[in-house]
N, C-alpha and C positions, 0 to 999 in steps of 0.2 A: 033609301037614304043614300044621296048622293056622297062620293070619296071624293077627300081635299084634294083641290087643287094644285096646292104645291104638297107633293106629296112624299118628296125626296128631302131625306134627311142627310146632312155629313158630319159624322160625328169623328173630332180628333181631340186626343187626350193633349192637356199641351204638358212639356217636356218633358214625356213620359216618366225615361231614367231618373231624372234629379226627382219628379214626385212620388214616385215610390222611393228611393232611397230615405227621401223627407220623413216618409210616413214613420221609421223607426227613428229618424235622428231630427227630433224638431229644435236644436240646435240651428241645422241650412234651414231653418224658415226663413226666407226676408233676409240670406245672404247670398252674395254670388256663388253657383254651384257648378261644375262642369259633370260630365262622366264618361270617360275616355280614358284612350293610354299612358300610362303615366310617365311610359319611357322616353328616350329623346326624341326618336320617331311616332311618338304618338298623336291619335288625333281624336279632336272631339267629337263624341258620338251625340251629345243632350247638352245642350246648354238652359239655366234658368232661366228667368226673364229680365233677373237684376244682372246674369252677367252677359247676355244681350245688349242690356245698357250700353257696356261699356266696347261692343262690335265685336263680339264673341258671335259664334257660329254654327253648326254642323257642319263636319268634316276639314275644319280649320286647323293647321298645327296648334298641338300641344302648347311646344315653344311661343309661337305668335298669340298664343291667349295668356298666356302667364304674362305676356308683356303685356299685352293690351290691359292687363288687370291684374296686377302682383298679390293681391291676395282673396283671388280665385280659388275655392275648396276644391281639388281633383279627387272624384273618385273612381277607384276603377270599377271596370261594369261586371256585375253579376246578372249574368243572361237566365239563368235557371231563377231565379226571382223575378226578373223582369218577365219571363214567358207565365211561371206561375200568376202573377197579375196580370198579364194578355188577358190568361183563360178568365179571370173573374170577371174582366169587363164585360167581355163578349158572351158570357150567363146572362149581363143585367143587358145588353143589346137585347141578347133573344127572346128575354122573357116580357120583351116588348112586340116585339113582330120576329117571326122566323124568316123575313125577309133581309137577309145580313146579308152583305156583300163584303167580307175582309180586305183590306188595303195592305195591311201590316199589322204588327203586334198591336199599334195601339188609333185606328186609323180604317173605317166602315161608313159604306152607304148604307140607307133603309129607307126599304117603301113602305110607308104607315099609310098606305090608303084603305087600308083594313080596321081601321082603327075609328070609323067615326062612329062607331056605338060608344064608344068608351071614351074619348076627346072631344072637344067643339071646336076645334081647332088644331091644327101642327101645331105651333106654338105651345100647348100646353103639353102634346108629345117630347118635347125640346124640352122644356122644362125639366119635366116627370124625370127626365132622363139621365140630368143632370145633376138633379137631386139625391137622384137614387146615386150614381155615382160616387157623389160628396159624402153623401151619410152612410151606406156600404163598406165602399172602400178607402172614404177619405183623398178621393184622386179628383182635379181637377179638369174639365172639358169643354170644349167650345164647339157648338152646335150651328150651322148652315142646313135654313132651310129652303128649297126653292122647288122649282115645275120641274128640274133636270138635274142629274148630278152635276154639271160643268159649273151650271149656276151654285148649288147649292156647295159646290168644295170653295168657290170662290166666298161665297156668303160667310163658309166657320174660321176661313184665312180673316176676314176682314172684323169678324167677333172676336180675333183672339184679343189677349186673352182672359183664359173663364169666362166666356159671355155667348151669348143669341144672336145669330141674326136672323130673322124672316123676311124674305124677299116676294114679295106677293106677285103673282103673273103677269101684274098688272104696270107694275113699279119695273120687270125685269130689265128693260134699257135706260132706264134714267138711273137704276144702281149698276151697270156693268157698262155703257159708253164713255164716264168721267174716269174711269180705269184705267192704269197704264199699259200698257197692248202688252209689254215682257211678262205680263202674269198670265197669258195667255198658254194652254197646253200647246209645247210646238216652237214658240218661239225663243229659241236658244241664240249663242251670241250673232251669227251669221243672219240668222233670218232678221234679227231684231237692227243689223247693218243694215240689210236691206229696205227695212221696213221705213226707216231714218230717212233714207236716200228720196224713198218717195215722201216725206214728210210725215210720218205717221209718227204720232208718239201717244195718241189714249186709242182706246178700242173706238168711238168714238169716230173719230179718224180715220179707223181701219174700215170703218163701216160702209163710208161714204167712198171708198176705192174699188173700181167696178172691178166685178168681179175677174173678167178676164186680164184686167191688168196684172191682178194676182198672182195669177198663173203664168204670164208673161215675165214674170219676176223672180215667185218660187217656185215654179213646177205646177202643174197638174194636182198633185194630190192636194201638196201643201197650202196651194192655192187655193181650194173647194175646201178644202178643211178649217182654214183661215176666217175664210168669207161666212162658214155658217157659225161658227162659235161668236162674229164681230154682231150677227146679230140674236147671240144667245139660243141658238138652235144645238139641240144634244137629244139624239134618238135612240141613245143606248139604256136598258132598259138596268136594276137593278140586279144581280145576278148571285143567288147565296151560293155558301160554302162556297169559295170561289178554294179550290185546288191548288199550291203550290206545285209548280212543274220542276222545281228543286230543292234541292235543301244543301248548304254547304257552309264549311267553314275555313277561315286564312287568317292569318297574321303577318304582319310586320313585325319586323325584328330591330329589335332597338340598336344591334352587334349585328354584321353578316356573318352567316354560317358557312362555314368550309367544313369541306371534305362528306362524306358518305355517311358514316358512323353519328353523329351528328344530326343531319338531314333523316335518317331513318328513327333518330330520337322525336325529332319533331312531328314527322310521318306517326306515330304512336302516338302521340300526343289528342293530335287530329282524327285520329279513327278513333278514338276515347270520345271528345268532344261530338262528331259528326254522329256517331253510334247514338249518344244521348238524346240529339237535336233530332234524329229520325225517332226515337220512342217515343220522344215528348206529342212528337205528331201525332203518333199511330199507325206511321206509314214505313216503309223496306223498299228496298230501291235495288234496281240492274245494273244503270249504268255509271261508272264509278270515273270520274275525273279528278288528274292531277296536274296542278300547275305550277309554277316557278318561275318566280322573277328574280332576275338576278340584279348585281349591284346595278349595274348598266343601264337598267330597266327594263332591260329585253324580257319577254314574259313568253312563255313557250306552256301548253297544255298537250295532255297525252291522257286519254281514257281508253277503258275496258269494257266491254256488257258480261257479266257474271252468268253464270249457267243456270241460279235460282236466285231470286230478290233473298233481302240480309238487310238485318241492325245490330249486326253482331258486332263488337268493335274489332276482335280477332279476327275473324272474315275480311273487313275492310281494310287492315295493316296489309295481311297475306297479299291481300288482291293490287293493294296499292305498292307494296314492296315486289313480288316478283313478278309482278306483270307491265306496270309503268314506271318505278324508280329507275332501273339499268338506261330507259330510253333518253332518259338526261347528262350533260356532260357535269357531273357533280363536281368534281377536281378540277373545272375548267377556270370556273371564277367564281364571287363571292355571290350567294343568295340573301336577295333583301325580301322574298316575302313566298312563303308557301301557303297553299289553300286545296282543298280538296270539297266534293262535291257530290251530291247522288241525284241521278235522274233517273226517271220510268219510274216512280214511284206508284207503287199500289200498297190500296191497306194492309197494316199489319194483322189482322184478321182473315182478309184470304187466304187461301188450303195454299200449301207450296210443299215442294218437295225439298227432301231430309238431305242437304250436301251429302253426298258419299265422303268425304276427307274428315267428317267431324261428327262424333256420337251428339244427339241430343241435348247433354249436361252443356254442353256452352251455349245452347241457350235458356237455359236455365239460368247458371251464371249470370249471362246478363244482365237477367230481369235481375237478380238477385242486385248487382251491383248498382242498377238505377234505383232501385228501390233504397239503396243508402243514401245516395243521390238527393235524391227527389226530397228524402226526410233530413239528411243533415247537410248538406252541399255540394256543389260541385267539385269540391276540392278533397272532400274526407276517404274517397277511396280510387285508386288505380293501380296500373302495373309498376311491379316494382321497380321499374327502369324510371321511371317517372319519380322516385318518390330523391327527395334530398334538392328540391327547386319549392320552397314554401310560398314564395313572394309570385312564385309564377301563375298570369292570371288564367285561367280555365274559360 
C-alpha cells in the first residue's frame, strides 16, 4: 500500500493564549482579546482574531493596541497554563503519528505517511486532527497539508483561521507562485528591497529570475535558497522531538531598576521562574547566562558553565549572583530589561553528581515547591523575598 503523497502535515493552533484563556472565560468569545503585559512597557504576546481586525499584532506595544482598539480585553499571560495546554496538544499530535517535529508550544510538523491503513487520504488525517482538538480540548487549529514542510506551513498560514488547506503535488505552483515573495523563509526587510529593485513582488516572479542573477544580488547562499523554495523545493525531512538548545526567561520593566539590592531581587525572581520552565521540560542545564539591557538599550550578557547540570532555583540565584552579577556596572545607569538563560541542557533523568556546597534536601524542596506550582499556580509559592508584589506577573 503506497504512502500519501503529500504527506506533511502543519499544524498551528490559532492564538494559542487568547484560546485557552477563552476556554475558562467564555465571556472573550467573539470579543476582542490581547495577552500580554499589561504595564506601560508592555507588549502583546496573542492577539484574537477580532482584535486583529482592528491591526493588532504579535509583539506590538501594549500602548499602540489600546489605541488601535480601546476596548481591547488585556490579559496578562499565564505561561504554566499555557505549557500545561502545549502538553495536551502535542498527546492528541502523537497519538496520531510519533512523527512530531515541535515548532513551539503550540505550532508541529507531521509525517503521516504511515497512516494509510488507517486514512484514504491526508485530508481526513487534517481533519481527524482537528476534531479531536476541538472536542478534547476545546482549542481551535489550522492544518497545512503539502509534499514538504515549506509548502505545507505556507498551506495552515493561508487556512487560518480554524480551517484546512490541502495542497496536492500537483496544484503546488499554481497555489504558491500567486503568493507574495515577503512570505517567503528568508526574505526580511533588506532582501524584500532587493527583491523590489529587480521587480519581484509574487513568488511567481521570483521564479522566472535566473538563478544566478540571484546570487549576484543576495549572495550565494541566499541566492540558491531563494531560487529552490520560488519553485517549492524543500528537502528537509520531518524531525521528532526536536530538543530545545535553551530554555530562558526576561522581562521588561514597566519602572527602570537601580541600583544592586533591586537587580538581585529580580535575579531571584528569575531563577524561580527559569527553575520552573527547566522541570516543566525535564531537562537541568550547565551553562547559565545573564543579560541586561539597560535604559540606553545597550544589552551586555555574561555567562558561567556550572560544575554539575541543576533545576534548582537556589543553585541558579547563587550561580547567577556571585558569579555574573559583579560583572555588570549596576550603579552605572538605569536597567530596562533582565533575562537569564540555561544551555547544555540534558535530561533531568540523567545520573549527575551530588553538588558538594548543598545536602540532597534542596532538591527535594524543589520538587516539593513545583509540585505546589503545577497544582495550584505559579504564583501560590516562593521565597520570601518575593512575597508582598501580588500584581506581579510570574
Amino acid at each position: 500500500m503506497e504512502a500519501f503523497t503529500e504527506s506533511v502535515l502543519h499544524v498551528d493552533m490559532d492564538a494559542f493564549f487568547v484560546e485557552v484563556e477563552r476556554r475558562e472565560r467564555v465571556d472573550l468569545r467573539g470579543r476582542p482579546v490581547v495577552v500580554g503585559g499589561t504595564g506601560r512597557r508592555g507588549v502583546v504576546a496573542a492577539a484574537s482574531y477580532e482584535a486583529r481586525a482592528y491591526g493588532i499584532y504579535s509583539a506590538m506595544p501594549m500602548v499602540h493596541a489600546r489605541r488601535l482598539c480601546p476596548s481591547v480585553v488585556v490579559l496578562p499571560p499565564d505561561h504554566h497554563k499555557y505549557r500545561a495546554a502545549s502538553e495536551q496538544v502535542f498527546r492528541i499530535l502523537r497519538s496520531f503519528t510519533p512523527v512530531v517535529e515541535s515548532l513551539s508550544v503550540d505550532e508541529a510538523f507531521l509525517d503521516v505517511r504511515g497512516l494509510r491503513r488507517h486514512y484514504s487520504d491526508p485530508v481526513g488525517v487534517g481533519m481527524g486532527i482537528r476534531d479531536r482538538l476541538r472536542q478534547d480540548l476545546e482549542l481551535p487549529a489550522s492544518v497545512g497539508i503539502a509534499v514538504n514542510k515549506f509548502l505545507a506551513k505556507l498551506a495552515s498560514e493561508a487556512a487560518k483561521p480554524d480551517g484546512l488547506r490541502h495542497v496536492p503535488a500537483n496544484e503546488s505552483l499554481a497555489f504558491l507562485h500567486p503568493l507574495p515573495v515577503r512570505l517567503l523563509w528568508g526574505v526580511g526587510e533588506a532582501t524584500h528591497a532587493s527583491l523590489e529593485r529587480l521587480g519581484v513582488a509574487t513568488v511567481g516572479d521570483l521564479a522566472e529570475v535566473p538563478e544566478a542573477t540571484l546570487k549576484k544580488h543576495l549572495g550565494e547562499a541566499a541566492g540558491a535558497h531563494l531560487h529552490e523554495l520560488s519553485w517549492g523545493r524543500d528537502s528537509r525531512s520531518v524531525v521528532p522531538e526536536s530538543v530545545a538548545k535553551s530554555i530562558s526567561v526576561e522581562e521588561t520593566y514597566e519602572h527602570d531598576l537601580r541600583g544592586k539590592e533591586s537587580v538581585e531581587g529580580e535575579l531571584l525572581r528569575h531563577a524561580n521562574r527559569l527553575s520552573s520552565r527547566l522541570r516543566t521540560a525535564g531537562v537541568t542545564g550547565r551553562a547559565l547566562t545573564l543579560k541586561i539591557r539597560y535604559a540606553d538599550f545597550t544589552t551586555l550578557t555574561r555567562s558561567v558553565t556550572l560544575e554539575t547540570p541543576t533545576d534548582v532555583a537556589r543553585d541558579l540565584y547563587r550561580a547567577a549572583r556571585d558569579n555574573l552579577l559583579g560583572k555588570f556596572a549596576l550603579d552605572a545607569k538605569p536597567i530596562r530589561l533582565i533575562g537569564v538563560s540555561m544551555a547544555r541542557l540534558t535530561s533531568a533523568n540523567a545520573p549527575r553528581q551530588l553538588a558538594v556546597d548543598r545536602p540532597a534536601k534542596w532538591d527535594d524542596l524543589a520538587d516539593a515547591v513545583e509540585h505546589v506550582r503545577q497544582r495550584y499556580g505559579s504564583g501560590s509559592i516562593g521565597p520570601a523575598r518575593l512575597v508582598g508584589d501580588p500584581e506581579r506577573e510570574e
